[in-house]
N, CA, C and O atoms as CSV, one atom per row, in Angstrom:
chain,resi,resn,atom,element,x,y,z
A,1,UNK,N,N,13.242,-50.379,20.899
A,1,UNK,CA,C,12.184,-50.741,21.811
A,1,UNK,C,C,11.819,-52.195,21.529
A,1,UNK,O,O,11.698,-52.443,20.330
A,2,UNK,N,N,11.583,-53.385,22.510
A,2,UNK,CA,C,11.344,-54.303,22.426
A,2,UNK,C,C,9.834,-54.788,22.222
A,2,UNK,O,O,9.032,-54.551,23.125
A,3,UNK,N,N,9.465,-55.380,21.203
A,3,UNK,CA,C,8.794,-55.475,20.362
A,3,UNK,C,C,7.522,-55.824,21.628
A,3,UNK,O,O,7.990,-56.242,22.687
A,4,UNK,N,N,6.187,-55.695,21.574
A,4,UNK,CA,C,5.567,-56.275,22.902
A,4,UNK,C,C,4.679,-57.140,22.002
A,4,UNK,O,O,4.398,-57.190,20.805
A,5,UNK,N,N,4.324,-57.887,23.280
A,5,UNK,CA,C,3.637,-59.500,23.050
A,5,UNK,C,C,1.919,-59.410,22.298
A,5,UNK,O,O,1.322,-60.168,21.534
A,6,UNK,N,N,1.581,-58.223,22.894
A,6,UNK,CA,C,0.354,-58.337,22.378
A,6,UNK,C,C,-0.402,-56.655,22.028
A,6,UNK,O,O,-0.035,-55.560,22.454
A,7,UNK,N,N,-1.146,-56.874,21.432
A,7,UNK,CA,C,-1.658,-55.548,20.990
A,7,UNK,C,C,-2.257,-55.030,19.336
A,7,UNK,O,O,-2.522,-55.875,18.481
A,8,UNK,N,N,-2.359,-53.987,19.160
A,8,UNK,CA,C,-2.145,-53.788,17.844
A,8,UNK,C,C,-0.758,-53.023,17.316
A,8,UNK,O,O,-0.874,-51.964,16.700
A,9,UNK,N,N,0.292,-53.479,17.525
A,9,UNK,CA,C,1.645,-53.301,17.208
A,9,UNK,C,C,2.073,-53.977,15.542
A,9,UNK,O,O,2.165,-55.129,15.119
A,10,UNK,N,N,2.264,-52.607,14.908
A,10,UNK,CA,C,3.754,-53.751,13.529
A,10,UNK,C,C,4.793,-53.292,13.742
A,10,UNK,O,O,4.955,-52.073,13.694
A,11,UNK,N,N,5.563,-53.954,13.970
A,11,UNK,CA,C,7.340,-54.003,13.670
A,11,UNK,C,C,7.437,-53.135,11.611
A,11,UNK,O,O,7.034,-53.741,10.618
A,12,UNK,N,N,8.019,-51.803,11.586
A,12,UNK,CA,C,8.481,-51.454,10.190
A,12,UNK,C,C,10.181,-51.866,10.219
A,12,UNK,O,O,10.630,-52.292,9.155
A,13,UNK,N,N,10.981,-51.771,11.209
A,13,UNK,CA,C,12.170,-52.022,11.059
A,13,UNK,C,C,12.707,-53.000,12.512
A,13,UNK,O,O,12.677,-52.733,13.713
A,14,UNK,N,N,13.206,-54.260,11.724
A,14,UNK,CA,C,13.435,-55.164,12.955
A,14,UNK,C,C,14.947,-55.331,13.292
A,14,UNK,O,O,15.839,-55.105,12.474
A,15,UNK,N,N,15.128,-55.700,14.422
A,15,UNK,CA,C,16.873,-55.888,14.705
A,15,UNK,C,C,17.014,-56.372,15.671
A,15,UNK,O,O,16.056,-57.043,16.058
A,16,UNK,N,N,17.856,-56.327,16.285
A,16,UNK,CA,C,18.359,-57.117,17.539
A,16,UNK,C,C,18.850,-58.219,17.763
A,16,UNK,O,O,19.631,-58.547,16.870
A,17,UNK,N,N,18.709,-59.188,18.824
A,17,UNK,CA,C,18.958,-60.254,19.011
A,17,UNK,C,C,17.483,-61.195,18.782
A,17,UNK,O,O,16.456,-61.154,19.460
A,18,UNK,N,N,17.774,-61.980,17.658
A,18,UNK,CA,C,15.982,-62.893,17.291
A,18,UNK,C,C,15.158,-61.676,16.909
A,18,UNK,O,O,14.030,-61.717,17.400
A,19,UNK,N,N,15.384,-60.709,16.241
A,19,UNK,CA,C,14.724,-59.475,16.079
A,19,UNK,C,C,13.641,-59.356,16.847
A,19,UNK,O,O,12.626,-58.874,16.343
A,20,UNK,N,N,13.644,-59.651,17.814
A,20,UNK,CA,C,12.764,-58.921,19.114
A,20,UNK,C,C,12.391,-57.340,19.286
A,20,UNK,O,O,11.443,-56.788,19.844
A,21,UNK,N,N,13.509,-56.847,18.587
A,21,UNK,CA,C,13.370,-55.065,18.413
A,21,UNK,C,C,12.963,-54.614,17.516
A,21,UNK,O,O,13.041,-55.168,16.419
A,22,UNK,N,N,12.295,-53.248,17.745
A,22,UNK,CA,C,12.339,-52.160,16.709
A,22,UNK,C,C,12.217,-50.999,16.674
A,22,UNK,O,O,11.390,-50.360,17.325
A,23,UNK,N,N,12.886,-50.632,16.038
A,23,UNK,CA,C,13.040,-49.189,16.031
A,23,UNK,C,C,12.647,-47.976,15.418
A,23,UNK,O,O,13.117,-46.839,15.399
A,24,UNK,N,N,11.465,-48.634,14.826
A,24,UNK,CA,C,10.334,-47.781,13.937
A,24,UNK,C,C,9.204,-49.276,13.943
A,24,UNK,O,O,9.358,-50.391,13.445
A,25,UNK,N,N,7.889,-48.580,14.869
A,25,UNK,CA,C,6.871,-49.148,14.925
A,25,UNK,C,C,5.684,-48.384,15.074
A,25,UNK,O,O,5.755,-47.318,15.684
A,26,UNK,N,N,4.439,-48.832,14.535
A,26,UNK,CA,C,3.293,-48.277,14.734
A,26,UNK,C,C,2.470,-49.225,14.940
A,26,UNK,O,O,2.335,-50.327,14.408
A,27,UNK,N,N,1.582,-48.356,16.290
A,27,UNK,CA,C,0.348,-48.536,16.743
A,27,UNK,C,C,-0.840,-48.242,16.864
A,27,UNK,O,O,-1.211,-47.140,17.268
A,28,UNK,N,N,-1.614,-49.184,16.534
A,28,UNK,CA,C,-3.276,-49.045,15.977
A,28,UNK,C,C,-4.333,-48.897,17.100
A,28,UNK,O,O,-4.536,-49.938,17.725
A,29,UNK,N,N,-5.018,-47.853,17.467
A,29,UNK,CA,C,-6.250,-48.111,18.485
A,29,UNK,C,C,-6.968,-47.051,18.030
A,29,UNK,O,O,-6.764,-45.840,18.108
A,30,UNK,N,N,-8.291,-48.023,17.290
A,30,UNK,CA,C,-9.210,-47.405,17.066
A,30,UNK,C,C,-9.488,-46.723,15.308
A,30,UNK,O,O,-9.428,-47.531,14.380
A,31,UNK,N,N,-9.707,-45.598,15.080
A,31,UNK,CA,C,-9.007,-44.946,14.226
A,31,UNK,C,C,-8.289,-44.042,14.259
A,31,UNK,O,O,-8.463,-43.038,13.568
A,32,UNK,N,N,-6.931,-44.263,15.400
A,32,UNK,CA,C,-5.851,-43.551,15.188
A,32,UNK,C,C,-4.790,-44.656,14.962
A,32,UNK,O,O,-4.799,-45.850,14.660
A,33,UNK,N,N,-3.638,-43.462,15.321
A,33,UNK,CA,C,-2.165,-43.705,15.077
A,33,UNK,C,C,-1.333,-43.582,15.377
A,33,UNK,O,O,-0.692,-42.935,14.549
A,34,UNK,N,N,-0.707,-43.862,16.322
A,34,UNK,CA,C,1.005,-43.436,16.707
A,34,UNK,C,C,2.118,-44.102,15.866
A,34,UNK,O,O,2.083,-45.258,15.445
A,35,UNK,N,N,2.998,-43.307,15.702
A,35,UNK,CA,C,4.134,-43.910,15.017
A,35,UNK,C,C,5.670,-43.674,16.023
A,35,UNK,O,O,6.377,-42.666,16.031
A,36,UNK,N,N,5.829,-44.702,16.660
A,36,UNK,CA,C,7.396,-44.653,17.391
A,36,UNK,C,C,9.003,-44.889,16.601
A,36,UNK,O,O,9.438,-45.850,15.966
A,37,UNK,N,N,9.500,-43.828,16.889
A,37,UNK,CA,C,10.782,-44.081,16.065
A,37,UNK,C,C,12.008,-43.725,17.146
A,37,UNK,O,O,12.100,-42.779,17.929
A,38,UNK,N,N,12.729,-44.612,16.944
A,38,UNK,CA,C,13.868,-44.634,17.535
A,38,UNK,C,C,15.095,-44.414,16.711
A,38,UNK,O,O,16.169,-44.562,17.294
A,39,UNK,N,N,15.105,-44.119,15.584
A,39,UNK,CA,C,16.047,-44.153,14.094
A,39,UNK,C,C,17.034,-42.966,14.433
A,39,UNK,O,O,16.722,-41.856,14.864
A,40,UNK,N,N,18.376,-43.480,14.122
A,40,UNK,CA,C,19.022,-42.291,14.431
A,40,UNK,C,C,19.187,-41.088,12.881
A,40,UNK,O,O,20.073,-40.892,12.050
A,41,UNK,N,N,17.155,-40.253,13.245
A,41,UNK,CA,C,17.272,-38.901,12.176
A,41,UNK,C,C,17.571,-37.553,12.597
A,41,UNK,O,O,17.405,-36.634,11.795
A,42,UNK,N,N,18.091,-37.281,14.028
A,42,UNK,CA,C,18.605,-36.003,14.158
A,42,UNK,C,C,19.495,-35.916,15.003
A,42,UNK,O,O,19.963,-36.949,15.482
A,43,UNK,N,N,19.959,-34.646,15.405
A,43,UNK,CA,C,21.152,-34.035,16.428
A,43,UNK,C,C,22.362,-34.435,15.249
A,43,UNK,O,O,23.498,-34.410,15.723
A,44,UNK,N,N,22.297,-34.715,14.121
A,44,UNK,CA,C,23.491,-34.960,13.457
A,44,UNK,C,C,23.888,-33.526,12.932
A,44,UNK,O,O,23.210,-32.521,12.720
A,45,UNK,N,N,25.765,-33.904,12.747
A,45,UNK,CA,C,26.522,-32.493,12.446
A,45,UNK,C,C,26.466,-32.159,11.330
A,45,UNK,O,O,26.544,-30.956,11.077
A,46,UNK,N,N,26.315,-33.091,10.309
A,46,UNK,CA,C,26.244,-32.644,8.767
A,46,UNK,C,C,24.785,-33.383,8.474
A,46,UNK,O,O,24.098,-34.023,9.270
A,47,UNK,N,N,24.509,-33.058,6.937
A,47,UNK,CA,C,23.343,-33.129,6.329
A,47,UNK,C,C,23.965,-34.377,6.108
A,47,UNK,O,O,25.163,-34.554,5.883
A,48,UNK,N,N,22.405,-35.883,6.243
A,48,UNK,CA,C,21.927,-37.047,5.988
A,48,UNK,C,C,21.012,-37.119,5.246
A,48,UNK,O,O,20.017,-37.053,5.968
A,49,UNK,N,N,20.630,-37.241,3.975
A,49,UNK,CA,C,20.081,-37.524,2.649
A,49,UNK,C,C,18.769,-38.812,3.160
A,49,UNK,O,O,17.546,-38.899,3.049
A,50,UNK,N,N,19.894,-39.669,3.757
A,50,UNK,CA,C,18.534,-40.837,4.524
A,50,UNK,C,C,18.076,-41.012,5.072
A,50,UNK,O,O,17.140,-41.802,5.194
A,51,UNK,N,N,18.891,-39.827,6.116
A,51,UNK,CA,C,17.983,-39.165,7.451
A,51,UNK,C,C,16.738,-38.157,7.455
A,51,UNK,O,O,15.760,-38.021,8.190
A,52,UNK,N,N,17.235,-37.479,6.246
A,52,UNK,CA,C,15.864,-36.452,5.600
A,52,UNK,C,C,14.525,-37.352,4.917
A,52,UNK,O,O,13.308,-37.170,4.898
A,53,UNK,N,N,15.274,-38.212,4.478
A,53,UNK,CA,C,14.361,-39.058,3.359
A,53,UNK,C,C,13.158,-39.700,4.389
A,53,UNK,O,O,11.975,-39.384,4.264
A,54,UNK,N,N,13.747,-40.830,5.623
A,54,UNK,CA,C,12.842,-41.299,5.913
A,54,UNK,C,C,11.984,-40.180,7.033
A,54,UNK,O,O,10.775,-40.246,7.257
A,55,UNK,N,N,12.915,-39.193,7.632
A,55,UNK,CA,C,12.049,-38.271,8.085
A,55,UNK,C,C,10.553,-37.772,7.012
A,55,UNK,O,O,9.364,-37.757,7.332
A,56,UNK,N,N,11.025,-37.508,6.059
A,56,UNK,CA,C,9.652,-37.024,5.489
A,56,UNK,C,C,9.111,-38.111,5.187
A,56,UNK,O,O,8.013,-37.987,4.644
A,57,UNK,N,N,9.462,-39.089,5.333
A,57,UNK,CA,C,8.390,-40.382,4.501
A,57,UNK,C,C,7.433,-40.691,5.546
A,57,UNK,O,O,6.268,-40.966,5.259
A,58,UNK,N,N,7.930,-40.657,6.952
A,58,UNK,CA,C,7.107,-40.903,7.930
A,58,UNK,C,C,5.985,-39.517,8.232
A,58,UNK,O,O,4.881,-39.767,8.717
A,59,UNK,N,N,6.329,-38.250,7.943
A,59,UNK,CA,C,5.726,-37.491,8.216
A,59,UNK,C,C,4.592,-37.217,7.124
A,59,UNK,O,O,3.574,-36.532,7.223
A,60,UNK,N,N,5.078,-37.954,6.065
A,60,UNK,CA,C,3.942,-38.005,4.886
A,60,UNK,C,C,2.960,-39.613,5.234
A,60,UNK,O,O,1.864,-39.835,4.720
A,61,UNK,N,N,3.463,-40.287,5.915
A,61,UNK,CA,C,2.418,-41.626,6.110
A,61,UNK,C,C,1.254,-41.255,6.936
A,61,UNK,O,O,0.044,-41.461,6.850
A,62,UNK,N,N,2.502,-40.259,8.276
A,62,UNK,CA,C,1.244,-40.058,9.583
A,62,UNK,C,C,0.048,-39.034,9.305
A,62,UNK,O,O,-0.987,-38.907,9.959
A,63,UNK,N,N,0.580,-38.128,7.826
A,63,UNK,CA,C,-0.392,-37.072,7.879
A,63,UNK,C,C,-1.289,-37.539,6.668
A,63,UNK,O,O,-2.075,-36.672,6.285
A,64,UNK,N,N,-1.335,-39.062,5.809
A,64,UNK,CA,C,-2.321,-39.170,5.151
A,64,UNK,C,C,-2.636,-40.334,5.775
A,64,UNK,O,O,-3.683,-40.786,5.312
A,65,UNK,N,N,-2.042,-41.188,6.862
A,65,UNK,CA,C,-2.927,-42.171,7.608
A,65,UNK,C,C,-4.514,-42.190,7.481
A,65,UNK,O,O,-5.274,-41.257,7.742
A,66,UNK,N,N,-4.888,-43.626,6.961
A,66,UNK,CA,C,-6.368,-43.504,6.930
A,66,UNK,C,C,-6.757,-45.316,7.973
A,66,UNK,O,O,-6.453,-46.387,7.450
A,67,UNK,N,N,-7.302,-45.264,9.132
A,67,UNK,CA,C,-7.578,-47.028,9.823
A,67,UNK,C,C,-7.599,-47.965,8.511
A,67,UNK,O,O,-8.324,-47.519,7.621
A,68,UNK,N,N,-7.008,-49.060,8.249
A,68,UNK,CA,C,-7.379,-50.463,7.706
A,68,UNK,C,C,-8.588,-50.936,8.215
A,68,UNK,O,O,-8.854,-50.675,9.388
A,69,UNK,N,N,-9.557,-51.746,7.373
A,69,UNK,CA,C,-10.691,-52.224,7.453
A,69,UNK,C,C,-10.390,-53.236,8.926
A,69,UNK,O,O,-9.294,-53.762,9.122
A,70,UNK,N,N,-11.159,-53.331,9.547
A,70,UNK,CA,C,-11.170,-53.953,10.956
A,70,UNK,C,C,-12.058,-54.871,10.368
A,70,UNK,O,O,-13.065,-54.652,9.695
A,71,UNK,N,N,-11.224,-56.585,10.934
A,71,UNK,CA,C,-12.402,-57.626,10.917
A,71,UNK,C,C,-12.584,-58.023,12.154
A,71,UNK,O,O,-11.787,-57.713,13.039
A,72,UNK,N,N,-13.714,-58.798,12.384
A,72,UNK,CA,C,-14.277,-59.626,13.660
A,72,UNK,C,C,-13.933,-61.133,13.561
A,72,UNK,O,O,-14.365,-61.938,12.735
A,73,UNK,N,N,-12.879,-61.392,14.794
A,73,UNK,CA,C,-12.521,-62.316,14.597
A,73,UNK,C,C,-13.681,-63.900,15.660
A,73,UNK,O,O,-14.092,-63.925,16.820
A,74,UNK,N,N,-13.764,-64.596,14.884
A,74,UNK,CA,C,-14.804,-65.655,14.934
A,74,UNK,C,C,-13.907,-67.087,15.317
A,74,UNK,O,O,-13.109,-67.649,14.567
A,75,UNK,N,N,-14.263,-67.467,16.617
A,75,UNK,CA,C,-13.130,-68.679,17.111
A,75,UNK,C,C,-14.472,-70.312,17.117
A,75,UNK,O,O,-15.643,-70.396,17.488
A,76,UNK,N,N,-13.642,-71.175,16.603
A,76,UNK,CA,C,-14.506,-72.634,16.476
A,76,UNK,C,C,-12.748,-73.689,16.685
A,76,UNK,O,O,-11.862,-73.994,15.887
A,77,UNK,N,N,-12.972,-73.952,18.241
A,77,UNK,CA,C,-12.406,-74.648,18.961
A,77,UNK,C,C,-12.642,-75.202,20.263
A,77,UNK,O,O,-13.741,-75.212,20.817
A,78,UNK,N,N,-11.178,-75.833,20.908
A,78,UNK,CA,C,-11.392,-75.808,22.076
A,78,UNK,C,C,-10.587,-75.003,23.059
A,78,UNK,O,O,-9.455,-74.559,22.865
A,79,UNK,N,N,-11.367,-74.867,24.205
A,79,UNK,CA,C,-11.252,-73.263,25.483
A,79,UNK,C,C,-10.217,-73.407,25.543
A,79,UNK,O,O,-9.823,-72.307,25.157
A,80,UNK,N,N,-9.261,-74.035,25.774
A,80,UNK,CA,C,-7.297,-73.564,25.502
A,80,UNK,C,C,-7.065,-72.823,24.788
A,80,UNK,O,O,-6.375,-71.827,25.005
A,81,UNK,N,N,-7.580,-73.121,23.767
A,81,UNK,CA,C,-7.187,-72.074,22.565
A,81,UNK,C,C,-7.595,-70.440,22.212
A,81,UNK,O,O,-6.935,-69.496,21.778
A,82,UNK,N,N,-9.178,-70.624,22.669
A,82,UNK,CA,C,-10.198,-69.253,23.383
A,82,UNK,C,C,-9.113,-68.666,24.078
A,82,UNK,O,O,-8.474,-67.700,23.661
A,83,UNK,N,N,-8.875,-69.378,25.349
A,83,UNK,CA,C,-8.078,-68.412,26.480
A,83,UNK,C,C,-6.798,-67.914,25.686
A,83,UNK,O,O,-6.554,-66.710,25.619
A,84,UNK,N,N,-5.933,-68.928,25.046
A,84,UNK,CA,C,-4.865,-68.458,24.519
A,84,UNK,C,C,-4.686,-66.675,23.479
A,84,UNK,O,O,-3.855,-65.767,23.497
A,85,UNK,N,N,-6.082,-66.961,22.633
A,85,UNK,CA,C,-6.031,-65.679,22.202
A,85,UNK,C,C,-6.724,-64.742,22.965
A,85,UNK,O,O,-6.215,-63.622,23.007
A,86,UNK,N,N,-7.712,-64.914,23.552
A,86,UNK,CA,C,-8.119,-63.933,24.716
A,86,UNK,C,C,-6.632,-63.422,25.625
A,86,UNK,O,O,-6.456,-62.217,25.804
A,87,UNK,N,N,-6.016,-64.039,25.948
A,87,UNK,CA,C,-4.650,-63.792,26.803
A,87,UNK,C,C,-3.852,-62.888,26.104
A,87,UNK,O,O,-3.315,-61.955,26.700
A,88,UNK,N,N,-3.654,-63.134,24.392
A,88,UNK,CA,C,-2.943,-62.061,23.561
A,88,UNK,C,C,-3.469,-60.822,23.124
A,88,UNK,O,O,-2.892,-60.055,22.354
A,89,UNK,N,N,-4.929,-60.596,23.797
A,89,UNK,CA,C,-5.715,-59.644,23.244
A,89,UNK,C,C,-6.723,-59.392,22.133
A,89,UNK,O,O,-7.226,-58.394,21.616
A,90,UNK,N,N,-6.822,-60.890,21.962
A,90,UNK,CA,C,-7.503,-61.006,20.347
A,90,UNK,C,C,-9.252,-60.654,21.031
A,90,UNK,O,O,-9.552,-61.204,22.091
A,91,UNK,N,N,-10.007,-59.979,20.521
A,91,UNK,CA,C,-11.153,-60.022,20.788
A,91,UNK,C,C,-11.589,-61.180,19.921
A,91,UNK,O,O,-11.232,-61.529,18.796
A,92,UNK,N,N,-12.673,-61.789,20.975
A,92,UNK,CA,C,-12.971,-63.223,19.404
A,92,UNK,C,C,-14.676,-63.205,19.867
A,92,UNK,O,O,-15.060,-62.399,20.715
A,93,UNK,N,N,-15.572,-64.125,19.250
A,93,UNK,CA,C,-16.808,-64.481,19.230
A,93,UNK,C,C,-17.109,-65.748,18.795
A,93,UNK,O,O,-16.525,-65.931,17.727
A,94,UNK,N,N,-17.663,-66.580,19.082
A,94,UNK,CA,C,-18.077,-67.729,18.938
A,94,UNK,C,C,-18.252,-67.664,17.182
A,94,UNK,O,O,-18.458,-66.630,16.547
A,95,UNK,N,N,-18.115,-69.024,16.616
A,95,UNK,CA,C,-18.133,-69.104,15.592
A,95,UNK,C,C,-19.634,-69.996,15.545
A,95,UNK,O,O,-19.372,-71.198,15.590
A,96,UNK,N,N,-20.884,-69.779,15.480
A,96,UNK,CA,C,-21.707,-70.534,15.529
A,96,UNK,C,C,-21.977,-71.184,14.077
A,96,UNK,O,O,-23.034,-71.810,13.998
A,97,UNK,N,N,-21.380,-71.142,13.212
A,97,UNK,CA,C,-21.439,-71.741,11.615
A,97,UNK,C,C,-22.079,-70.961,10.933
A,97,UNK,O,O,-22.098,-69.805,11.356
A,98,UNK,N,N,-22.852,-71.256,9.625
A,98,UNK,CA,C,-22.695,-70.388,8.410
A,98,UNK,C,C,-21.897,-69.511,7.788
A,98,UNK,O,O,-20.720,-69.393,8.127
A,99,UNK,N,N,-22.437,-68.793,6.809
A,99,UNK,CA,C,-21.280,-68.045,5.796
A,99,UNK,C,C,-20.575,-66.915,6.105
A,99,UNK,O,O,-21.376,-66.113,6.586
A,100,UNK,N,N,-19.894,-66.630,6.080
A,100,UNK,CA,C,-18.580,-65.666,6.797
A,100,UNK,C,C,-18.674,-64.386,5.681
A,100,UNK,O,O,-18.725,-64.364,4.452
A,101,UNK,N,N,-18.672,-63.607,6.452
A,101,UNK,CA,C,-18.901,-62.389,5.584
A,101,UNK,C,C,-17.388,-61.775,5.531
A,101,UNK,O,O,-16.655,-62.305,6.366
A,102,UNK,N,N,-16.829,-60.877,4.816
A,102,UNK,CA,C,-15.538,-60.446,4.299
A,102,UNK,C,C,-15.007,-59.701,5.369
A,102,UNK,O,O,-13.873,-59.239,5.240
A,103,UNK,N,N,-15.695,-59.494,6.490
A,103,UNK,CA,C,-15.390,-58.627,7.659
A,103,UNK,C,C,-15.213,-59.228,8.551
A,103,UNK,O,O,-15.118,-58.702,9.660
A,104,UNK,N,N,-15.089,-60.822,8.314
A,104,UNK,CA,C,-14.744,-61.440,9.007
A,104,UNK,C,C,-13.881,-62.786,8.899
A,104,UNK,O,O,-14.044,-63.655,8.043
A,105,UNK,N,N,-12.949,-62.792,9.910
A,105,UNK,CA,C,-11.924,-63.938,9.797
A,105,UNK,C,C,-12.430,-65.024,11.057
A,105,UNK,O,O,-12.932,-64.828,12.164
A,106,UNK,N,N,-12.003,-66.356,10.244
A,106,UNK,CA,C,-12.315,-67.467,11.345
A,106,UNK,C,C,-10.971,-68.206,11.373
A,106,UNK,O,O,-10.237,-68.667,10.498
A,107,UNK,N,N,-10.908,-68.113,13.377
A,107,UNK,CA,C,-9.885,-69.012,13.929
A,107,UNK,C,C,-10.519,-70.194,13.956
A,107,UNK,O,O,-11.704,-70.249,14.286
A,108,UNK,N,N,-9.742,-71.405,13.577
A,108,UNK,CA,C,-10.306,-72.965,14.044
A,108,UNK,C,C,-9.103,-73.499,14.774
A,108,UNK,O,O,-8.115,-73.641,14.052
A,109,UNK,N,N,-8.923,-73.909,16.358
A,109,UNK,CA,C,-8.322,-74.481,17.076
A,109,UNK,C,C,-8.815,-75.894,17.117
A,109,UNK,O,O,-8.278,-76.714,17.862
């Protein structure tokens, strides 16, 4: 599956041409989880050791999945740059100055 431009998407296994692909990825909304796999782990004629392996590894990630801490991202630039991550999906907020608390990351364009 070709990797998409914006979202909460990670690439776990990349390939292709400019590794644009992947074929084991997960996606974040909210506090859940999907995990997409495209890996060739079944319909096979004999037993795969690495086909079992990462089968259970994924089925042990998705069933103790817990959300990563979410920060608020804080933009101090100019509106090209606003729109640019607004366009990729970034939620942002004005960066009006002072001290940045750990829950939060600052873009400077």
């Amino acid at each position: 599956m070709e990797k998409p431009t914006c979202g909460d998407f990670l690439p776990i296994v990349d390939g292709g041409f400019s590794l644009q692909y992947s074929p084991l990825m997960e996606y974040r909304e909210g506090a859940g989880m999907i995990l997409f796999c495209q890996m060739d782990v079944t319909g096979r004629t004999e037993d795969d050791p690495a086909a079992a392996r990462l089968t259970t590894n994924m089925l042990e990630y998705v069933s103790t999945y817990s959300p990563p801490p979410r920060r608020t991202a804080l933009y101090a630039g100019e509106s090209a740059g606003r729109e640019y991550f607004e366009q990729a999906g970034v939620s942002i907020a004005d960066y009006n100055g002072g001290e940045l608390t750990p829950e939060q990351v600052l873009i400077v364009g």
